[in-house]
VEXSEGU-769548 format. One record per residue (C-alpha): residue number from 0; residue in three letters; x, y, z. Coordinates in nm, 4 decimals. Example, Ala and Ser with C-alpha at 12.3 -4.5 7.8 and 13.67 -1.06 7.14 Angstrom:
<rs>
<i:0&aa:ala&x:1.2300&y:-0.4500&z:0.7800>
<i:1&aa:ser&x:1.3670&y:-0.1060&z:0.7140>
</rs>
This chain:
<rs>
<i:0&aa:unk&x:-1.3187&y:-0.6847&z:2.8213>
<i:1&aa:unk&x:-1.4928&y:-0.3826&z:2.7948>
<i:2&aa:unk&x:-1.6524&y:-0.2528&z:2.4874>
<i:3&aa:unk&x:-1.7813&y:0.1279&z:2.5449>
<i:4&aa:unk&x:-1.8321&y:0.3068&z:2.2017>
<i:5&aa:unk&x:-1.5958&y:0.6010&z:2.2455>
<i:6&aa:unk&x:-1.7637&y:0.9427&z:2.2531>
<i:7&aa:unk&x:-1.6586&y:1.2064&z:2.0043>
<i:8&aa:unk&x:-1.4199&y:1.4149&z:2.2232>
<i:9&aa:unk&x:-1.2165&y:1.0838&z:2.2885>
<i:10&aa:unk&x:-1.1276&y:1.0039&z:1.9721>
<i:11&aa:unk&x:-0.8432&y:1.2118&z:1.9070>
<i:12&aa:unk&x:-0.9320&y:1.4103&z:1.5563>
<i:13&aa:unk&x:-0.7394&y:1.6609&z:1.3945>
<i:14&aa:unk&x:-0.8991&y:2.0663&z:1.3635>
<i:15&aa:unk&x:-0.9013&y:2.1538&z:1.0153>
<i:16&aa:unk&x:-0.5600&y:2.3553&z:1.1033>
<i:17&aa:unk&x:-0.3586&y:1.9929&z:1.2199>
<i:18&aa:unk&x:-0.5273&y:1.8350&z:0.9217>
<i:19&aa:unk&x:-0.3686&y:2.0987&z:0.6337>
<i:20&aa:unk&x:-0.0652&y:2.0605&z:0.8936>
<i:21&aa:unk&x:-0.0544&y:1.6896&z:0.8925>
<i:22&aa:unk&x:0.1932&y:1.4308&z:0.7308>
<i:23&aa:unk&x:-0.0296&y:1.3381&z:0.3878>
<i:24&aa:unk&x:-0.0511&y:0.9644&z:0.2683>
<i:25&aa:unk&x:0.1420&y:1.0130&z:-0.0807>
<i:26&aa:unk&x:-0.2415&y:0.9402&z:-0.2801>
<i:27&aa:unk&x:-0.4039&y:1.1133&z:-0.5102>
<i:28&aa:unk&x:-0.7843&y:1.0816&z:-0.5987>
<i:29&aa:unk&x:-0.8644&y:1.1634&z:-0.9629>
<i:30&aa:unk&x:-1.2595&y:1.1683&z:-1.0405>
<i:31&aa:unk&x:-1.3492&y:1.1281&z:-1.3701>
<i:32&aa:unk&x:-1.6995&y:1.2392&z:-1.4806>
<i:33&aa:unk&x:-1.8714&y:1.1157&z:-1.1408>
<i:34&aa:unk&x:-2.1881&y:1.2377&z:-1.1490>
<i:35&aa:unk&x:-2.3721&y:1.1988&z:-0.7905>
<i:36&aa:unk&x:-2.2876&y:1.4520&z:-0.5483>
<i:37&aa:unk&x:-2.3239&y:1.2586&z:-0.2722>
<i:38&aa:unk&x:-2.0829&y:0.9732&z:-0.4124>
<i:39&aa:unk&x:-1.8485&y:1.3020&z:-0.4698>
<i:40&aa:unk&x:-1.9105&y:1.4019&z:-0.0583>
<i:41&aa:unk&x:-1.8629&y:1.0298&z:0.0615>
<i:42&aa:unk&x:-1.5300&y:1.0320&z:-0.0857>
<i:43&aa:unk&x:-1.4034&y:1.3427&z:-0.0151>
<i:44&aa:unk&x:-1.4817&y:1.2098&z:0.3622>
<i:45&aa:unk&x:-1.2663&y:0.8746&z:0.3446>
<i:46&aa:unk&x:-1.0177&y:1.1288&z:0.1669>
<i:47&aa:unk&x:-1.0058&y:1.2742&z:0.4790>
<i:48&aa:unk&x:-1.0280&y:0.9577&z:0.7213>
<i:49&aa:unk&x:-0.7146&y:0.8133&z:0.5730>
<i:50&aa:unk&x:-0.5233&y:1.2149&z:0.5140>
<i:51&aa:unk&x:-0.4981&y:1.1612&z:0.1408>
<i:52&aa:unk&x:-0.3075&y:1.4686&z:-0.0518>
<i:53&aa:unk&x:-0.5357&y:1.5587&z:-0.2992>
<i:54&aa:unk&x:-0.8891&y:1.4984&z:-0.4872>
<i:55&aa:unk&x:-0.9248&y:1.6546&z:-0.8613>
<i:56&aa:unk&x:-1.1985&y:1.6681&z:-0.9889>
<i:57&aa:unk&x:-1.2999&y:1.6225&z:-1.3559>
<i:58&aa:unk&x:-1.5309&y:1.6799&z:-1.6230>
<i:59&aa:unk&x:-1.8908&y:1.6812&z:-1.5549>
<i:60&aa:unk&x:-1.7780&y:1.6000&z:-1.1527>
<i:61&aa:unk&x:-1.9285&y:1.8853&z:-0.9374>
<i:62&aa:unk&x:-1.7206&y:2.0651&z:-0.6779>
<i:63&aa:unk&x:-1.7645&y:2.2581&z:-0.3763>
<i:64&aa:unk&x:-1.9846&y:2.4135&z:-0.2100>
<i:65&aa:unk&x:-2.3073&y:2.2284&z:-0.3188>
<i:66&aa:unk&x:-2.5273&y:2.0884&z:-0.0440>
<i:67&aa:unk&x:-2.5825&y:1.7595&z:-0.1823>
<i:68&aa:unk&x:-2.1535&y:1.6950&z:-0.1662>
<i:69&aa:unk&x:-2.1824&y:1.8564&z:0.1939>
<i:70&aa:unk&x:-2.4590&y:1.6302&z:0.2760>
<i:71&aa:unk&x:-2.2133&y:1.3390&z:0.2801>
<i:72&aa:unk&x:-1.8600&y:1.4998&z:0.3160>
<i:73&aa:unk&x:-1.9753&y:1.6709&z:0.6807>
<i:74&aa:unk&x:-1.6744&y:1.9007&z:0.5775>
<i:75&aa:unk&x:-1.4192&y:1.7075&z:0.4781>
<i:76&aa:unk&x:-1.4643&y:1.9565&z:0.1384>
<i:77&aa:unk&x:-1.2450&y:2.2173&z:0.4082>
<i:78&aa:unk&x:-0.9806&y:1.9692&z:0.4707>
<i:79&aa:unk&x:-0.9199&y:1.7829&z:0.1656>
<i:80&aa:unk&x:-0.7024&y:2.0024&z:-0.0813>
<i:81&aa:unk&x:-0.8830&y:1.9599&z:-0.4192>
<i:82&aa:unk&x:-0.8957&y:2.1337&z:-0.7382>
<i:83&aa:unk&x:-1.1416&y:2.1275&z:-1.0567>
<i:84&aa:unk&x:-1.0025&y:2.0160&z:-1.3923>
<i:85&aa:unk&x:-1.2442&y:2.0236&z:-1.6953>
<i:86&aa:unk&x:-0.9928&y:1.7302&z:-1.8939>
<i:87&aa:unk&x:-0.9250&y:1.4097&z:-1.6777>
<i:88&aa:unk&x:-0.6282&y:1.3251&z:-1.9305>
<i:89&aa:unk&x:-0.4674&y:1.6721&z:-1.9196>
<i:90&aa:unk&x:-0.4346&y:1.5688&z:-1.5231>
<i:91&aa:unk&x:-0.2866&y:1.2317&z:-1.5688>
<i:92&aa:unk&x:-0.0280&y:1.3982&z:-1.7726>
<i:93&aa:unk&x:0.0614&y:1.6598&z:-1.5246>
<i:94&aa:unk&x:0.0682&y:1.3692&z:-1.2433>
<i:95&aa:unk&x:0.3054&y:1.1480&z:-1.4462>
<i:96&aa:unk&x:0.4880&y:1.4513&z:-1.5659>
<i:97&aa:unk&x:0.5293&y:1.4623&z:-1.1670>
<i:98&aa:unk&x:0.6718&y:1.1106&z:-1.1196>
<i:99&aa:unk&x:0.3383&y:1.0444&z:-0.9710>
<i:100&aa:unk&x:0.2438&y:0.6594&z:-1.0704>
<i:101&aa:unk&x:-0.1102&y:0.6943&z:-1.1906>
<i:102&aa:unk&x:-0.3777&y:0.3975&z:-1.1933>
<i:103&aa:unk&x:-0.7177&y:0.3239&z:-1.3508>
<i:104&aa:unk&x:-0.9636&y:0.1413&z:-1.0950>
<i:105&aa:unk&x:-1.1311&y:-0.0259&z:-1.3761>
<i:106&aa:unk&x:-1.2094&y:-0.3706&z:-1.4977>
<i:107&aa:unk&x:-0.9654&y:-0.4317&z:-1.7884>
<i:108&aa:unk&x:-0.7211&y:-0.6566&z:-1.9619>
<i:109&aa:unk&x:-0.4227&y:-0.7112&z:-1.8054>
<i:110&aa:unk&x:-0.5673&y:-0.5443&z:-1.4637>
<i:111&aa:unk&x:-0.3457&y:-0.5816&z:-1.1284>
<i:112&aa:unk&x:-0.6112&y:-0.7318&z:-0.8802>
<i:113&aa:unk&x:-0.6055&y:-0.5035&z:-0.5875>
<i:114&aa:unk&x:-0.4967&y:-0.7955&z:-0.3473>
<i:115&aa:unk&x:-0.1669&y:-0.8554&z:-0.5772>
<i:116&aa:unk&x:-0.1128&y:-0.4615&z:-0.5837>
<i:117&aa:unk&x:0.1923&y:-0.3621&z:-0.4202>
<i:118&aa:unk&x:0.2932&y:-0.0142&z:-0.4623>
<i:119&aa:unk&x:0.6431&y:0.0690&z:-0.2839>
<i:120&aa:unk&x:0.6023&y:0.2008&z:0.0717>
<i:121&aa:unk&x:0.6105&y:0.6027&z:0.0588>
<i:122&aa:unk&x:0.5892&y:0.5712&z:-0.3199>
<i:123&aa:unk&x:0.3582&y:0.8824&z:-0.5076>
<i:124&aa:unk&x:0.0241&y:0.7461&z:-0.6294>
<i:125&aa:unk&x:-0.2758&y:0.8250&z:-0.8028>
<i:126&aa:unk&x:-0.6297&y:0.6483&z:-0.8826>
<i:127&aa:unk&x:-0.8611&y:0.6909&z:-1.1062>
<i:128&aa:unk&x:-1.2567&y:0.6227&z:-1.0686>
<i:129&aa:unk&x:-1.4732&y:0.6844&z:-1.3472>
<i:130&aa:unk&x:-1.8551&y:0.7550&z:-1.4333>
<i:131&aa:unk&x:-2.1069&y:0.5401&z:-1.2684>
<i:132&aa:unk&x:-2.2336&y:0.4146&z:-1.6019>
<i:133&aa:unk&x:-1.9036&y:0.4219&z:-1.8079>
<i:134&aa:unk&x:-1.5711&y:0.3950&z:-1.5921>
<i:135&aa:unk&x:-1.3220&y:0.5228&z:-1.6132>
<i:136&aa:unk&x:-1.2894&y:0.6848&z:-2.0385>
<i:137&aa:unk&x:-1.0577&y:0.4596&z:-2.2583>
<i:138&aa:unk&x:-0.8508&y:0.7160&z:-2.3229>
<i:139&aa:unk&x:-0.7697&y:0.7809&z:-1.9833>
<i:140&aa:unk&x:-0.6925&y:0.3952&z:-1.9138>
<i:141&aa:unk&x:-0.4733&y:0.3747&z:-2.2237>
<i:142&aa:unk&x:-0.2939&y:0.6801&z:-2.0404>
<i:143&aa:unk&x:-0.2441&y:0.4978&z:-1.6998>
<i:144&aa:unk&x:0.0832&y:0.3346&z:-1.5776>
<i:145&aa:unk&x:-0.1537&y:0.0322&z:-1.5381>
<i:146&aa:unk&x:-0.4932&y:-0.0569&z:-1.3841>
<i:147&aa:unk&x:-0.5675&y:-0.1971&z:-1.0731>
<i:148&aa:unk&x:-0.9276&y:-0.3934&z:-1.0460>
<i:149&aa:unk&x:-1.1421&y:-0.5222&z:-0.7254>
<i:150&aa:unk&x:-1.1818&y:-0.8546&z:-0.7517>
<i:151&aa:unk&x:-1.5525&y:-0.9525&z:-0.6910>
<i:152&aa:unk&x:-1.6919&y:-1.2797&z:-0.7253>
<i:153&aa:unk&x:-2.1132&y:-1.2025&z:-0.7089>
<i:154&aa:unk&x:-2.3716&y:-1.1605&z:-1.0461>
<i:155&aa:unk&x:-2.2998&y:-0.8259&z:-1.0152>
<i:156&aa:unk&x:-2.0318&y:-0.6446&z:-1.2324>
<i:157&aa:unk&x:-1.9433&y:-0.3803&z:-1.0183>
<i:158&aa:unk&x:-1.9658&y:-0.1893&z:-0.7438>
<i:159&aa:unk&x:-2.0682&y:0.1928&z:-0.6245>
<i:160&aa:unk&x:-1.7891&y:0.4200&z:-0.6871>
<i:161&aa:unk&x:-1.7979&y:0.5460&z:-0.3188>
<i:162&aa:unk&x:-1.7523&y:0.1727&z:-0.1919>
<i:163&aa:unk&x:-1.4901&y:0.1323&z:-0.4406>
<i:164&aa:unk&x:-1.3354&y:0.4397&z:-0.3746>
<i:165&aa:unk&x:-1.3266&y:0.3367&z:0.0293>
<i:166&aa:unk&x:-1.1643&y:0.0166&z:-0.0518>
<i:167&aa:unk&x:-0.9407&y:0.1484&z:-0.2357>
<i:168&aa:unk&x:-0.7924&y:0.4058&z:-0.0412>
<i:169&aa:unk&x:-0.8187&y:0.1587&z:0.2787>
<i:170&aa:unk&x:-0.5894&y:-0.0678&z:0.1081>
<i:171&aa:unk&x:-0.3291&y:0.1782&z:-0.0174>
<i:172&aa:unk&x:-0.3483&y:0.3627&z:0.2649>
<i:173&aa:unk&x:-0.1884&y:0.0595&z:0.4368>
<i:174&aa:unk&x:0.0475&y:-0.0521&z:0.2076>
<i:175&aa:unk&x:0.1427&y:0.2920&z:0.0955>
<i:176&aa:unk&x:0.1882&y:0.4514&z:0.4812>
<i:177&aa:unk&x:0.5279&y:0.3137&z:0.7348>
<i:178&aa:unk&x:0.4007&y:0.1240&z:1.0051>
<i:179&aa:unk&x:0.5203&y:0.2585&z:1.3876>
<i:180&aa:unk&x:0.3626&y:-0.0117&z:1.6698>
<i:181&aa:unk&x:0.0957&y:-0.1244&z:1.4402>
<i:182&aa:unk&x:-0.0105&y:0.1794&z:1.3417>
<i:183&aa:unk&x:0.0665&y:0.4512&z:0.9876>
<i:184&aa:unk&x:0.3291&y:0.6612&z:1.1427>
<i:185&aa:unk&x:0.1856&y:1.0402&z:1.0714>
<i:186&aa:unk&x:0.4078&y:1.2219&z:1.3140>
<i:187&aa:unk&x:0.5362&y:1.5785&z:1.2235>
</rs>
């Protein structure tokens, strides 16, 4: 069986235009207080891999254009719709206010372990990741519909919000998206 990497111009990706065009997974990223630009650009760019709706971002988060997101994002800042919000709470509100389910990625009582998540198929979401040093704030955990957690079994107690952040969105991204012949089913 043949295993040739594919070159760029076979693999199919969408021109900013397709992407704004596109079918959206029903996700929404909510970054509260992240403070390294280039975790900020690595998710914006799985935000685009898996053609999540929207990124805000909040408090002391930076936003576009700064070199240091663009560094990682390789423009996925021009695809991804995103908007600033200076209070992470005053955005959960408007989300649930929206029927949007929102969830904490945090380590908490009574957490969901992201393997036992299941989220309805199509259903609006949001998640939540929080401050490299502090999380996700208390008060914006007490304001979730729940929190989901990774489970992780090393000496370490957690893991870098852009890793997190990937797994995350991988894993709703499948249970959240129809499947068509194996694959999420983004037609027009």
């Amino acid at each position: 069986m043949e295993k040739r990497k594919l070159e760029n111009s076979e693999l199919e990706r969408k021109s900013v235009s397709e992407f704004k065009e596109a079918k959206k997974t029903p996700l929404t990223v909510v970054l509260d207080n992240v403070r390294s630009l280039n975790n900020i650009g690595s998710i914006f760019r799985t935000c685009d891999a898996f053609l999540i709706k929207k990124v805000y971002l909040c408090g002391i988060t930076a936003s576009p254009p700064h070199k240091d997101i663009q560094k990682t994002a390789l423009g996925a800042t021009e695809t991804v719709a995103w908007e600033y919000a200076k209070d992470t709470l005053e955005v959960v509100h408007k989300l649930k206010m929206e029927g949007i389910k929102v969830f904490s990625i945090e380590q908490a009582e009574n957490a969901i372990m992201l393997d036992d998540f299941r989220p309805e198929t199509g259903e609006n979401c949001a998640v939540i990741f929080g401050n490299e040093v502090k999380g996700v704030q208390q008060e914006v955990v007490n304001a979730s519909d729940a929190v989901i957690e990774i489970p992780q079994l090393g000496s370490k107690h957690s893991l870098n919000i852009a890793v997190s952040a990937g797994m995350v969105i991988w894993d709703l991204f499948i249970k959240l998206t129809p499947k068509a012949k194996g694959k999420p089913n983004f037609s027009h």
